[in-house]
C-alpha positions in Angstrom: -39.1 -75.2 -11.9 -35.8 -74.0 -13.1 -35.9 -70.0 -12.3 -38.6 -69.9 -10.4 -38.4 -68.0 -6.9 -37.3 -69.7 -4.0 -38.5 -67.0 -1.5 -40.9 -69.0 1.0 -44.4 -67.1 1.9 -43.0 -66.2 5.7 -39.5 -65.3 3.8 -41.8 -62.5 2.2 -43.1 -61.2 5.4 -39.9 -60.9 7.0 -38.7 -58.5 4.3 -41.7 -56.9 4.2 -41.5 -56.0 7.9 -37.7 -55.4 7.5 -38.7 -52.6 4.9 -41.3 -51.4 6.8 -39.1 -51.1 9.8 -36.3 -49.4 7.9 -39.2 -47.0 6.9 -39.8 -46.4 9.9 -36.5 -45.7 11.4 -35.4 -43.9 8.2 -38.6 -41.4 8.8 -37.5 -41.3 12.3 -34.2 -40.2 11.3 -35.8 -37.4 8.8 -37.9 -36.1 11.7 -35.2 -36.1 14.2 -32.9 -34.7 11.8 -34.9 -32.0 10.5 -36.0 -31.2 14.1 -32.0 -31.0 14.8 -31.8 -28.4 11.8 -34.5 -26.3 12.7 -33.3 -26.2 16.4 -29.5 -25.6 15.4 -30.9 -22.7 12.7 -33.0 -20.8 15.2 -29.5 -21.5 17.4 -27.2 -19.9 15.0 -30.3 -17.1 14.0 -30.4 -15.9 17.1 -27.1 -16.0 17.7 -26.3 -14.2 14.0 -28.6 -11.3 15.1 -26.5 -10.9 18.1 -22.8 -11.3 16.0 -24.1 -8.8 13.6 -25.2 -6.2 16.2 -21.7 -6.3 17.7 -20.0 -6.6 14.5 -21.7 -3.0 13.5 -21.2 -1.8 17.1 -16.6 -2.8 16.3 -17.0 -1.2 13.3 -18.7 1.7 13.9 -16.3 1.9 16.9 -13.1 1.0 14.4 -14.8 3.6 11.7 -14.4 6.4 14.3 -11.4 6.3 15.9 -9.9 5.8 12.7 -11.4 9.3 11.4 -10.2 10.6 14.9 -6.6 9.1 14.3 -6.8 10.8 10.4 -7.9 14.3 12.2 -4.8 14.0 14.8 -2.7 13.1 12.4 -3.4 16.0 10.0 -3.2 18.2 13.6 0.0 16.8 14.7 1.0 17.5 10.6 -0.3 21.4 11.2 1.6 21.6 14.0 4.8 20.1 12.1 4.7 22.5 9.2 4.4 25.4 11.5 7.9 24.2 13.6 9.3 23.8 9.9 8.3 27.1 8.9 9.7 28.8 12.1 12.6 27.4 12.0 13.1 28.2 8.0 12.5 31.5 9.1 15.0 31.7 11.7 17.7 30.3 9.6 16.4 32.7 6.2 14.3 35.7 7.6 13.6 36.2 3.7 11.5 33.3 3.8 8.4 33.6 1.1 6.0 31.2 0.3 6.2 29.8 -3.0 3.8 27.1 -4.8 6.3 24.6 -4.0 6.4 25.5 -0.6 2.9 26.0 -0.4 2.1 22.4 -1.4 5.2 21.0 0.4 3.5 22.3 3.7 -0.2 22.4 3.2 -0.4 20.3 0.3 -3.0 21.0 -2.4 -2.7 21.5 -5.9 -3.3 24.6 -8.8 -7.1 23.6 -7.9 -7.4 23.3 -4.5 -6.8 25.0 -1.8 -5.0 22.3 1.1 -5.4 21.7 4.8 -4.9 25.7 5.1 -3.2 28.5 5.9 -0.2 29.2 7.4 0.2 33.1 9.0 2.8 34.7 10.6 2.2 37.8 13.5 5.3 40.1 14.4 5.0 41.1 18.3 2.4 43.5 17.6 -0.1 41.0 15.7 0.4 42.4 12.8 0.5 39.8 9.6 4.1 40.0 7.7 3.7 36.6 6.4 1.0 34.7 5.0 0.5 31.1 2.9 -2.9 33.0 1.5 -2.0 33.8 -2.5 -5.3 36.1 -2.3 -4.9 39.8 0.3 -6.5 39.9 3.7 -8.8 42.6 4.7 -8.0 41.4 8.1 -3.9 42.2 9.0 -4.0 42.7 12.8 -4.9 40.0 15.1 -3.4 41.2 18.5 -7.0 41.1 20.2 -7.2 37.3 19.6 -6.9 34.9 22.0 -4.3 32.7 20.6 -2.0 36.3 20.0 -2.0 37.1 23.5 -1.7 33.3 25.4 1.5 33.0 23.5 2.7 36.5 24.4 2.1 35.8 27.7 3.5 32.5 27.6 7.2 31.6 28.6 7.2 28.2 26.7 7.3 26.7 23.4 3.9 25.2 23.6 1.3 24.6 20.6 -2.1 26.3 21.9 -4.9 25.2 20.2 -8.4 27.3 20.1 -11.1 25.8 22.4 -14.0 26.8 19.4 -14.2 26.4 16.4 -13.4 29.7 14.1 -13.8 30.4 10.7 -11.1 30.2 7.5 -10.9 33.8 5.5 -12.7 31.1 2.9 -15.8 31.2 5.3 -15.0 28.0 6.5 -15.5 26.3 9.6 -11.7 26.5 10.9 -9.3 25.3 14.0 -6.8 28.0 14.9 -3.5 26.6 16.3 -0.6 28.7 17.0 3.3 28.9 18.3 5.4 31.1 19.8 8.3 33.1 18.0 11.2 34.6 19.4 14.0 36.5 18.5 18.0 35.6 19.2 17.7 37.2 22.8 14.6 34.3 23.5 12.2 37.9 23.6 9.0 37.5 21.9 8.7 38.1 18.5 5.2 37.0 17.6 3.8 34.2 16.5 3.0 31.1 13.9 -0.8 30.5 13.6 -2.0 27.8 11.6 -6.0 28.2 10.3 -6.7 23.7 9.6 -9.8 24.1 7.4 -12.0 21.2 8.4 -13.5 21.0 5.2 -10.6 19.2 4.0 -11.7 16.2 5.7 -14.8 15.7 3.7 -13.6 13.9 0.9 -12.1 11.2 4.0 -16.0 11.3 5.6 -17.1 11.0 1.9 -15.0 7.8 1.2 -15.9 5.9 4.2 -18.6 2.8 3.5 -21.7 3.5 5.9 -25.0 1.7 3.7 -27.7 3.4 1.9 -28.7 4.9 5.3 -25.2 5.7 7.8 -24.0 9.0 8.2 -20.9 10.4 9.8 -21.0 13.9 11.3 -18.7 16.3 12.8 -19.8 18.5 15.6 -18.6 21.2 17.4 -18.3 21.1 21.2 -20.6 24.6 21.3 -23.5 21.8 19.0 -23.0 23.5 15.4 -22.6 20.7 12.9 -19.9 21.3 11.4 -19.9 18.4 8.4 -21.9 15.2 7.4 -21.5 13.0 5.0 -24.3 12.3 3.0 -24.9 15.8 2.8 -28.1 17.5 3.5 -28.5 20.6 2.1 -29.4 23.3 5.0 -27.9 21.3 8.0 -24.4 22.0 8.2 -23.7 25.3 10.0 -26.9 25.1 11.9 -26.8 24.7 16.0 -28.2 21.4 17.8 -27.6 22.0 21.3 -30.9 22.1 22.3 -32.0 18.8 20.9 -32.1 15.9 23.3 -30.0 13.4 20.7 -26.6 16.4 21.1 -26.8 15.8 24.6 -26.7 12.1 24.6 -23.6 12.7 21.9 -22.1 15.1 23.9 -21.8 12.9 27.5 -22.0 9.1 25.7 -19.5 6.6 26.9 -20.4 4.0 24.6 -22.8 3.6 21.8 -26.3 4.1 21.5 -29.9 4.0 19.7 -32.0 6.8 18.4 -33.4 8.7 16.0 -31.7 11.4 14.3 -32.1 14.8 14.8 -31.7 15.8 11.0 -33.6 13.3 8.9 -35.5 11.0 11.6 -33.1 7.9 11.0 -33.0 4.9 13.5 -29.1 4.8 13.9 -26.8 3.3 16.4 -24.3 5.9 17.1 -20.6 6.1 17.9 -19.1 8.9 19.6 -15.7 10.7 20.3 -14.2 13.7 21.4 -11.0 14.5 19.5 -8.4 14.8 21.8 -7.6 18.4 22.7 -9.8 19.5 19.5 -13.0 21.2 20.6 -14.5 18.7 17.7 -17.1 15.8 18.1 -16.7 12.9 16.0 -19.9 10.4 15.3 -20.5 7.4 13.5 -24.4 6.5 12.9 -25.5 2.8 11.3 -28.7 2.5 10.0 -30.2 0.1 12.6 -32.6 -1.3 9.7 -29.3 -2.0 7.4 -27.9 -3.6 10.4 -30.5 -6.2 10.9 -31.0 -6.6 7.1 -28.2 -9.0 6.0 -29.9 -11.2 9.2 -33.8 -10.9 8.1 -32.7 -11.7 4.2 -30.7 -14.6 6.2 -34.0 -15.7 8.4 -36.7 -15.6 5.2 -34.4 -17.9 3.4 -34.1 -20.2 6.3 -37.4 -21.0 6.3 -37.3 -21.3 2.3 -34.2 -23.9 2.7 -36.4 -25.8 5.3 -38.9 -26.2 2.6 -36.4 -27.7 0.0 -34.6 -29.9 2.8 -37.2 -33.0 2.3 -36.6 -32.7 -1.5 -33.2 -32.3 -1.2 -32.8 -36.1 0.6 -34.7 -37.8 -1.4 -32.9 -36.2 -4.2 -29.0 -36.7 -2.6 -30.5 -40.5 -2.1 -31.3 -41.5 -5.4 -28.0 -38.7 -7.2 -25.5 -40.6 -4.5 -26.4 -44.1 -6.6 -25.8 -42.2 -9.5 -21.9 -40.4 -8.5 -20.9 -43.6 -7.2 -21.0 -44.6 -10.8 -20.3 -41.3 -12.3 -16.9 -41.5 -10.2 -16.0 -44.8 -11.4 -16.1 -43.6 -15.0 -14.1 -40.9 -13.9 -11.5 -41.8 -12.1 -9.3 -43.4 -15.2 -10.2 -39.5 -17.0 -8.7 -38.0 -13.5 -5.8 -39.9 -13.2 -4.7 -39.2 -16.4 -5.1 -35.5 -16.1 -3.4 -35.5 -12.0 -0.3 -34.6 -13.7 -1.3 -32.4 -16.3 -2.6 -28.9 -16.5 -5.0 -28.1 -18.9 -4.6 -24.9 -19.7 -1.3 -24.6 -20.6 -0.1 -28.7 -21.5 2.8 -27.7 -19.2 3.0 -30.0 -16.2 1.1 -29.1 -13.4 2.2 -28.2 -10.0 2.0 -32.3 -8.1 3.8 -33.2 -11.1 6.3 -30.6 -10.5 7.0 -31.5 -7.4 7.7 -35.1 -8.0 10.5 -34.7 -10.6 12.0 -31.4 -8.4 12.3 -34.2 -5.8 13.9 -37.4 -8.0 16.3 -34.6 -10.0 17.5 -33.2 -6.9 18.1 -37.2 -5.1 19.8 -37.6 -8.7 22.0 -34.4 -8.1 23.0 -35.3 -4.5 23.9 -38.9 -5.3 25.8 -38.1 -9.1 27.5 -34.7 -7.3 25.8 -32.6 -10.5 24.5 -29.4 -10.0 20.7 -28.7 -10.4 19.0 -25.3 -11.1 15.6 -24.0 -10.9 14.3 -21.0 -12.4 11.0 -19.2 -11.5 9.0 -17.6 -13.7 6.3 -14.6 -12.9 4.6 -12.6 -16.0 5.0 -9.1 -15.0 1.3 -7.3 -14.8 -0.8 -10.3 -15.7 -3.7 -9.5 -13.5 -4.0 -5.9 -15.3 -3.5 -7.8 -18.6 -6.3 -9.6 -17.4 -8.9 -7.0 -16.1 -7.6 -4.8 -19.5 -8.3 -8.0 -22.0 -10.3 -10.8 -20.6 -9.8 -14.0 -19.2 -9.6 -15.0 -22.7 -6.7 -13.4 -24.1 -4.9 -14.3 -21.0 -5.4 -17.7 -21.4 -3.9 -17.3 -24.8 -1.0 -15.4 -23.5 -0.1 -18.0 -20.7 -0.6 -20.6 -23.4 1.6 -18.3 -25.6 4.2 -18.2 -23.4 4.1 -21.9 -22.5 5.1 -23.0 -25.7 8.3 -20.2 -26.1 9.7 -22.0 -22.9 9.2 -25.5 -24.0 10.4 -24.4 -27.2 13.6 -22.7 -25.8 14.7 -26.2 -23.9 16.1 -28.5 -26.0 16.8 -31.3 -23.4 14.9 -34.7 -22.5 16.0 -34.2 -19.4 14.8 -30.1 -18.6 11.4 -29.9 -17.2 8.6 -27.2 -17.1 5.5 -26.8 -15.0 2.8 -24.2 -14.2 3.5 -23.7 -11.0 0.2 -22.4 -10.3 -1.7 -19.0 -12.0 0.6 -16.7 -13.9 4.2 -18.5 -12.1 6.1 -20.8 -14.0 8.7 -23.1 -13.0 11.7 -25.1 -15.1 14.2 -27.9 -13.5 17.5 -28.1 -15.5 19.3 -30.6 -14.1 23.2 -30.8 -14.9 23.0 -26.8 -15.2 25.2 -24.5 -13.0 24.7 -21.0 -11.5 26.1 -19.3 -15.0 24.1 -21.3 -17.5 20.8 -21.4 -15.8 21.1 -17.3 -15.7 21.9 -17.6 -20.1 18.9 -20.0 -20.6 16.8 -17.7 -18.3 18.3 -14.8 -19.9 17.2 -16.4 -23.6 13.7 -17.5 -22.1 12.9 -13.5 -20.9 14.2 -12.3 -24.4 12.0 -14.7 -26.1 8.9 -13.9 -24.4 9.7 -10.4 -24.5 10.1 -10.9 -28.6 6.8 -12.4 -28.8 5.7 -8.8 -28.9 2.2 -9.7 -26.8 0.1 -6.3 -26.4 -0.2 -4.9 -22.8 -1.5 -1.7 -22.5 -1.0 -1.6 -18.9 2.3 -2.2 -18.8 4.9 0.3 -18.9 7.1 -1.1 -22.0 3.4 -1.7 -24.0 3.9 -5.5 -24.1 3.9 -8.6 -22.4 7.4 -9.8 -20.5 8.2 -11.9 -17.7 10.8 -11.8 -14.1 12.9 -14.8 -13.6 14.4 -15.9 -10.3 17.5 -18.8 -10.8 18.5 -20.7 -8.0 21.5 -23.6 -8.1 22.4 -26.5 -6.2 25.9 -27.2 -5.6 27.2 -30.1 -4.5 30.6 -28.5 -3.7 29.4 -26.0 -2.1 27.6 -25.6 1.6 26.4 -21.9 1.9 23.3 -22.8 -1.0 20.4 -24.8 -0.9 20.9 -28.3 0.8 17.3 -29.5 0.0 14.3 -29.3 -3.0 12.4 -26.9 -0.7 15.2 -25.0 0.0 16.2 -24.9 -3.7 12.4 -23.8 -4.6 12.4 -21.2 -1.8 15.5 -19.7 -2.9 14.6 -19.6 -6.2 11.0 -17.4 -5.6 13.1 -15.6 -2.8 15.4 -14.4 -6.6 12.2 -14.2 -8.7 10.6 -11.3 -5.8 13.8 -9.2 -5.8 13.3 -9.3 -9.9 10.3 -8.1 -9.5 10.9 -5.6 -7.0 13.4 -4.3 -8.4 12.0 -3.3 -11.7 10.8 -6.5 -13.3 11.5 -8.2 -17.0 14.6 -9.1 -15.5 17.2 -12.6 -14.3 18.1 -12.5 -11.0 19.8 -15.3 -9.5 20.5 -16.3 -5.5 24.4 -14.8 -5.8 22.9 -11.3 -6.8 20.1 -11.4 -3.9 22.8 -11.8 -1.9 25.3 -9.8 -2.3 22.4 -7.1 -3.2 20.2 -6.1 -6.5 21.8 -3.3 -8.8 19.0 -1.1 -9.8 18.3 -1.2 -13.3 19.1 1.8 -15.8 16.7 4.2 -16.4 15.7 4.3 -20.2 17.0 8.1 -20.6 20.4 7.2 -18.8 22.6 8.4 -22.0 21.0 12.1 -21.8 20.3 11.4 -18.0 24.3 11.3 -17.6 25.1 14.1 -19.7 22.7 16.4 -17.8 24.8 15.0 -14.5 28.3 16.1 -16.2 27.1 19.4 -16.4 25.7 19.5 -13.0 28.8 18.4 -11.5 30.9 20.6 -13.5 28.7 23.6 -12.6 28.3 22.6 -8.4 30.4 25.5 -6.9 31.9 25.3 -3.0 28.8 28.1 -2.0 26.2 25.9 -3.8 27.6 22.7 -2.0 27.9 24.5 1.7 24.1 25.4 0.9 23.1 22.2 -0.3 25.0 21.1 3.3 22.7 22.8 5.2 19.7 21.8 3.0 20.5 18.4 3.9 20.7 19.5 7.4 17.5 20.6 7.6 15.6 17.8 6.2 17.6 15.3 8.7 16.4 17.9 12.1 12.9 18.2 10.4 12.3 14.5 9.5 14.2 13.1 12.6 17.1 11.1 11.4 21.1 10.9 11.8 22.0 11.4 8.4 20.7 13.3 5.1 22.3 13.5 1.8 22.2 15.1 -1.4 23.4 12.8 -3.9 24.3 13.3 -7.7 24.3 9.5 -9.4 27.0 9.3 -12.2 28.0 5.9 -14.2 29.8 4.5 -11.7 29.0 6.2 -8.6 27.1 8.1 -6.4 28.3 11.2 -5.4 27.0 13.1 -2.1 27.5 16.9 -3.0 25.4 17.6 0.0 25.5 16.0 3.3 24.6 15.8 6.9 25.9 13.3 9.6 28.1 11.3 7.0 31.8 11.4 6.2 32.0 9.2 2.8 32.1 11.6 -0.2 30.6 9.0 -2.4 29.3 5.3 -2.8 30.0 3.0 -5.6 26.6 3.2 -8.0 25.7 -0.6 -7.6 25.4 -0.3 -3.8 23.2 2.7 -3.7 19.7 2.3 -2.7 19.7 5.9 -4.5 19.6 4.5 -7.7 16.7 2.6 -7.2 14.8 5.8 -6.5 15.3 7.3 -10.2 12.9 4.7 -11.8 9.9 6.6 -9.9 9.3 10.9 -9.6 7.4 9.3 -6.0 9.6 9.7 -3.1 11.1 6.0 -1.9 11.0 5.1 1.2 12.7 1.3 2.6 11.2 1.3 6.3 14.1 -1.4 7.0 16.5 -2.6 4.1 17.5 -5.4 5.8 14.1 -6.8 5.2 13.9 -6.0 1.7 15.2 -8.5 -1.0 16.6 -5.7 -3.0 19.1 -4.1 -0.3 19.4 -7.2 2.3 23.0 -8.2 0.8 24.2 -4.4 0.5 27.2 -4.1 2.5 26.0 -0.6 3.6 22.7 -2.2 5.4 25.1 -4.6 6.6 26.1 -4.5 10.5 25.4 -3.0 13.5 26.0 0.6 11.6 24.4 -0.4 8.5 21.6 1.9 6.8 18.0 0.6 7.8 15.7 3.4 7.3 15.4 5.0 3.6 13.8 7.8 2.2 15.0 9.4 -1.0 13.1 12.1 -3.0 14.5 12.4 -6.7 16.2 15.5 -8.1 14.4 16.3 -11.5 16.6 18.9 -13.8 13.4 21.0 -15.3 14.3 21.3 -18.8 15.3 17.8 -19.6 13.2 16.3 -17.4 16.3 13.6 -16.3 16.6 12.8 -12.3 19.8 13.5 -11.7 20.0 11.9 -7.9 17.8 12.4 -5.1 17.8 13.7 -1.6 17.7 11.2 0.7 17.1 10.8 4.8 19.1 7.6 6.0 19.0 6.4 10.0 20.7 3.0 11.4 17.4 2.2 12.8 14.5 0.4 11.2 10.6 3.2 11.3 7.9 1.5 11.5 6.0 4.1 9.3 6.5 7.6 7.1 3.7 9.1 6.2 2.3 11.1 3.6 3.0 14.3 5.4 6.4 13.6 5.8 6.9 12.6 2.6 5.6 15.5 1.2 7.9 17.4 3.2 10.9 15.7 2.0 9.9 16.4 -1.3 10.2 20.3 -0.5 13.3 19.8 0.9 14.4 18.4 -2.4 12.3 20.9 -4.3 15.0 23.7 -2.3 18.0 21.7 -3.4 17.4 21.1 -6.8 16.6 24.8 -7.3 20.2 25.5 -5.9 21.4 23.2 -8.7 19.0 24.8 -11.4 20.5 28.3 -10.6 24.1 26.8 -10.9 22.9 25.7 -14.2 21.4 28.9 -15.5 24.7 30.6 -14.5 26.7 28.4 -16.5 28.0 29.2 -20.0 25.9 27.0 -22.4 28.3 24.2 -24.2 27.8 21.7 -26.6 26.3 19.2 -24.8 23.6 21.5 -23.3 22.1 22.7 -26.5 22.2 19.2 -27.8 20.0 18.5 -24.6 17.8 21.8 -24.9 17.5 21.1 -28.5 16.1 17.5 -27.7 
């Protein structure tokens, strides 16, 4: 009969033993399978438990030499202040500690108290000199031991006290000291610094050590010193005898036991600072160790349980995407080229056209620009507003662009996140930087809120790069072309941001941008240079002088930025008088009251084309602290540190004292301006 099955009896046994077969096998698989899982999970178990125990063992290791470096470092910066002040006393023996000079060398502010004190002995250990703003009971120290090593001593040599002493605060101190002597090389007493080590709480308070960790600092004679978490009762008190100092004391590598404060498990690290009689120690909570592995273990065996599920599950769901993904696929196509967010292009399609207008540019000899586009702030803008709102701004600004280009042939993209990208083809070097120019003012105009940003609303940095078919120093290739462009887009937004830089400017150097006060900012600079005697200029000389033996370079300057130039009214190690104002790297540093510092120009896309970093004699290093004329507030130039070598680092010591140094300068200048008749243009200034 028509429709009826045509499956013989023996035809039905055969697949029945063909399903019962691939039953079989596919149960086989399961168990083999799941026996492979729960062998490769006890595997990678056992071996997490082990990764995590060395993990803690590196980072307690990492977390303590790092505390050790911070210690040094704030010991080698001790030591530093107290050459500084010795040799500010030999070259003023008037020398007085002001605040400024108090936070320049021991840092601090009107509320705290800094690192510590700075004293200063005459040959008989009496105290002439002291950082302290409070009086000493105490103004004879000959009896110490740090008075009469260096009194004894022949050489220059820091000696640093072998226990720990205490701070006139009642603090737990270290006592370093170095010798002074007079013109004839006879001793004349002595520099002693008191480092508090109390000031390195809030670095054991930062540190992330669990629920359970503690740091502690120890003293070689056992008294515990500091700890973070705090206990109340335990610092100041004297472990020696306990078994766990001992093991602290003589360990070589880390080690389990219980604390002798609160009873805590703990794997400790341990080290000796240097030539500090100090004891540095690390402890993890052995149970927060192993915690992230047992949470990891329980839900092993919970995953085990779903596995089975999960199979059958992924069997009868992978039917189900096979046709999902068919219905798809037309939906996906369509969207390849598009991104959804913004309408714009999306970053494939980008891509594509980049490389058919630039084959189109090589083969008609037309030029072909790219501009970049970056919104300036937009992850603030996001954190401050929402997600939301910065989908509406990017959406925002995606419609000004395409509404700015009014040809077929121009093309924009989201080139991925905030960045934006536009292809002009036919466009040279000067009218890509006017359409840029017009795209940054439009976006700027649309007035967009941003709270965190420093002009109070939403802008954008634009890098152009060109093509030239003539030419053979520009890009030769799309990628090259792209890379040049971003290259543009990071020196816009280095140097300031809601700005168009093109590929000519990064290389022949970025121009800082004026500050927003630059009409008043330049009259309070006439006046200055007007009111600059030859006295103030030799002093501002050896100002200069100072910073560059103190911080260790060739050449310092103090500099005085006009319209048109920069003018060095005080300088060390350099014959120019002045530099034109475009080529100075100190006009960057008036944006900021933060001290600049370019560990090697010729890295940085703002200075690589300046023909001073240029060459074998060009300026590398850069550090520039900004002059600040007190009553109106304008930075009038900066003293700066220059060397023809690249640093590899300048800390925050250093640039604290750099900022003294310029703190000293600038009051030469004030007192130049005090003594000067008052004109017209000053009480316009005091009266605004």
């Amino acid at each position: 009969m028509k429709g009826a099955s045509t499956i013989l009896p023996q035809d039905d046994v055969v697949i029945s033993r063909r399903r019962r077969i691939t039953v079989v096998l596919w149960s086989a698989v399961l168990l083999v399978t799941l026996s492979g899982f729960i062998a490769l999970f006890a595997l990678l178990l056992s071996d997490q438990r082990h990764q995590d125990w060395v993990q803690a063992e590196v980072a307690a290791n990492n977390l303590g030499v790092s505390v050790q470096r911070e210690i040094l470092q704030t010991f080698h910066g001790a030591d530093q202040a107290l050459m500084s002040v010795r040799e500010l006393l030999r070259v003023d023996p008037n020398f007085r500690f002001d605040p400024q000079k108090r936070r320049a060398f021991l840092g601090g502010s009107g509320s705290e108290v800094g690192i510590g004190e700075i004293h200063i002995l005459d040959a008989r250990g009496e105290l002439k000199l002291s950082s302290e703003t409070s009086p000493r009971l105490r103004t004879n120290f000959a009896n110490e031991a740090f008075f009469f090593t260096q009194e004894r001593s022949r050489q220059d040599l820091l000696f640093t006290a072998k226990t720990v002493g205490v701070s006139p605060l009642k603090e737990p101190a270290v006592i370093l000291s170095r010798r002074l002597t007079d013109a004839t090389g006879k001793f004349s007493g002595v520099a002693v610094f008191s480092l508090r080590l109390s000031s390195f709480m809030p670095l054991f308070s930062s540190l992330e050590l669990g629920n359970k960790g503690a740091i502690s600092l120890y003293g070689t004679d056992g008294t515990l010193l500091l700890r973070a978490p705090e206990i109340p009762g335990t610092v100041g008190a004297n472990y020696v005898a306990s078994d766990i100092f001992w093991k602290l004391a003589t360990a070589e590598k880390s080690f389990v036991a219980p604390s002798a404060i609160d009873g805590v498990e703990r794997l400790f690290n341990v080290g000796r600072v240097a030539v500090l009689p100090l004891i540095v120690t690390v402890g993890l909570s052995v149970e927060e160790i192993y915690a992230g592995w047992l949470r990891l273990a329980s839900m092993t065996a919970v995953s085990f349980l779903a596995l089975a599920a999960c199979v059958v599950f992924l069997s009868v769901m992978l039917a189900r995407e096979f046709q999902f993904r068919r219905k798809s696929e037309m939906r996906y196509r369509r969207l390849a080229h598009i991104d959804e967010l913004t309408g714009l292009f999306n970053r494939r399609r980008f891509d594509i056209c980049l490389d058919e207008a630039f084959s189109n540019a090589q083969a008609g000899a037309r030029p072909l620009s790219v501009i970049m586009i970056d919104v300036d702030r937009f992850k603030l803008f996001n954190d401050f507003y929402g997600h939301q709102k910065g989908d509406e701004c990017l959406r925002a600004i995606a419609q000004t662009i395409r509404d700015r280009l009014d040809r077929e042939t121009d093309t924009v993209a989201r080139y991925g996140g905030e960045e934006m990208a536009i292809i002009l083809p036919d466009t040279d070097a000067s009218l890509a930087d006017v359409i840029a120019e017009d795209v940054r003012r439009a976006i700027e105009e649309l007035a967009i809120e941003h709270a965190r940003s420093s002009l109070g609303r939403v802008t954008a940095s634009f890098g152009v790069a060109t093509f030239e078919p003539t030419g053979h120093d520009g890009p030769q290739n799309a990628d090259a072309l792209v890379a040049a462009a971003d290259e543009a887009l990071y020196g816009a937004k280095r140097s300031g941001r809601n700005r168009v830089i093109s590929r000519f400017v990064v290389a022949s150097g970025i121009p800082a941008l004026r500050p927003a006060d630059e009409a008043a900012r330049l009259i309070c600079v006439e006046r200055v240079l007007k009111a600059l005697t030859p006295t103030v200029r030799q002093s501002l000389d050896g100002i200069s002088q100072m910073a560059s033996q103190a911080l260790g370079t060739g050449i310092a300057v103090v500099t005085i930025v006009d319209s048109q130039e920069q003018r060095f009214v005080g300088r060390f190690g350099i014959e120019l008088e002045s530099t034109a104002r475009d080529m100075a790297i100190c006009s960057h540093a008036l944006a900021s009251s933060e001290t600049m510092v370019v560990l090697d120009a010729a890295k940085d896309v703002r200075f690589a084309g300046n023909e001073l970093v240029k060459g074998e004699r060009g300026f590398r290093f850069y550090a520039g602290a900004p002059l600040t004329e007190a009553v109106s507030g304008a930075k009038i130039g900066t003293l700066c540190i220059v060397d023809t070598v690249p640093h590899s680092a300048f800390s925050r010591e250093q640039q604290n004292l750099l900022a003294g140094f310029a703190s000293m300068a600038m009051d030469q200048i004030q007192a130049c301006l005090t003594a000067m008749p008052e004109d017209g243009p000053q009480k316009r200034m005091a009266a605004g």
